[in-house]
C-alpha positions as CSV (number, residue, x, y, z in Angstrom):
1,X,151.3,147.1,100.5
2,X,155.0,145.2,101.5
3,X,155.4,145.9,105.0
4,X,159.5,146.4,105.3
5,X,160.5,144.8,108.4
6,X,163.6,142.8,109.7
7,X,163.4,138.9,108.9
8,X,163.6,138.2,112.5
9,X,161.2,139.8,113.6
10,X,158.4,138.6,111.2
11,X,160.0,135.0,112.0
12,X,158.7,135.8,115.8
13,X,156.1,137.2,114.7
14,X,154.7,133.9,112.8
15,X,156.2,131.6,115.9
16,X,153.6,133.9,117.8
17,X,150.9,133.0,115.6
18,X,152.3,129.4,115.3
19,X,151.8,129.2,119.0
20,X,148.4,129.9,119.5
21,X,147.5,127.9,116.2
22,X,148.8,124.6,118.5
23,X,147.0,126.2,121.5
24,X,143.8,126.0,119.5
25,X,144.5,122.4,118.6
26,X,145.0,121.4,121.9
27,X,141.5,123.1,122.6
28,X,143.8,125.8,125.4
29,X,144.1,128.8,124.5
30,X,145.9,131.5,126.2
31,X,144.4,134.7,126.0
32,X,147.7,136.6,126.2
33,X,149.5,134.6,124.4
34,X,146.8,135.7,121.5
35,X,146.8,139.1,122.7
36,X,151.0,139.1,122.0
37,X,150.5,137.3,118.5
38,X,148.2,139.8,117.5
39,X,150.1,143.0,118.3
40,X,153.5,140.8,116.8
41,X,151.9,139.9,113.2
42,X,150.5,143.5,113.0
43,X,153.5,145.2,113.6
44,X,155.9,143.0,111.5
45,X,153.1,142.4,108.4
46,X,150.5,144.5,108.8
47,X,147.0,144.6,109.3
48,X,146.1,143.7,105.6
49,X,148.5,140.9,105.3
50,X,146.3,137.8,105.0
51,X,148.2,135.9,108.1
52,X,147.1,139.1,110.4
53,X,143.5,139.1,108.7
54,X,143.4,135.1,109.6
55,X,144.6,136.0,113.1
56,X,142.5,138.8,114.1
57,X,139.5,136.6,112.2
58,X,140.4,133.9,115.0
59,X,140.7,136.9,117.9
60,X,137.9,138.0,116.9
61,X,135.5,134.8,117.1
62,X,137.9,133.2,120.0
63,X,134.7,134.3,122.6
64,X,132.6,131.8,121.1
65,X,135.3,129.3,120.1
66,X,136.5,128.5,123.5
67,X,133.2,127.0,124.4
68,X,132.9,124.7,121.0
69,X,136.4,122.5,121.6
70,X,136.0,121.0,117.8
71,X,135.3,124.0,116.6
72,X,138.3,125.7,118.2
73,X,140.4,122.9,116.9
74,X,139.6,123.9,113.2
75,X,140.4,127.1,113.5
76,X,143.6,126.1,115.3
77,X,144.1,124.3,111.8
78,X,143.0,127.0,109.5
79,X,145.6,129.3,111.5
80,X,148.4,127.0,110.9
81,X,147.8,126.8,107.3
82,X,148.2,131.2,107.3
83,X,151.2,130.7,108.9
84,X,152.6,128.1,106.6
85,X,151.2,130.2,103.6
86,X,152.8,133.1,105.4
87,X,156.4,131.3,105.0
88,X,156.3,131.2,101.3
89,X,158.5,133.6,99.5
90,X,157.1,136.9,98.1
91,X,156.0,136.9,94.6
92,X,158.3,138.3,91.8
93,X,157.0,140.4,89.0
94,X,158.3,138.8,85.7
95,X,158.2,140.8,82.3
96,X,157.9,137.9,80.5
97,X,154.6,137.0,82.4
98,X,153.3,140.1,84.1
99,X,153.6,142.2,81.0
């Protein structure tokens, strides 16, 4: 499903996520600032857009994470990559390809 939303606000929304993804690579991250990207991504994506399934994947585990530093540092890393995936432009049905 698209989830309609204004450009700006999906470009905080990712900056949010972006956030804690360097948090996590630094091994320190802040629970609210997690707490903010969470409620930001869902709002301006929705739940079932991958970055917001990456980021609640990473919420959810964070208990455990934050007492494994290299482990918390790879998920930092996969985090970034949904956000950078998260950039790309939508997908265009073509005719000519698509049928």
């Amino acid at each position: 499903m698209q989830h309609h939303c204004p450009y700006h606000v999906r470009i905080g929304a990712r900056m949010a996520a972006l956030t804690v993804a360097f948090q996590a690579k630094a091994k320190a991250v802040d629970p609210r600032s997690l707490c903010c990207a969470v409620r930001d991504v869902d709002a301006a994506y929705g739940c079932e857009h991958p970055l917001a399934v990456e980021l609640a994947a990473f919420a959810s585990c964070y208990p455990e994470l934050r007492y494994a530093p290299d482990a918390l540092s790879g998920a930092g890393d996969r985090l970034m990559s949904s956000v950078v995936r998260a950039c790309w432009p939508e997908r265009v049905q073509r005719a000519d390809i698509d049928g």
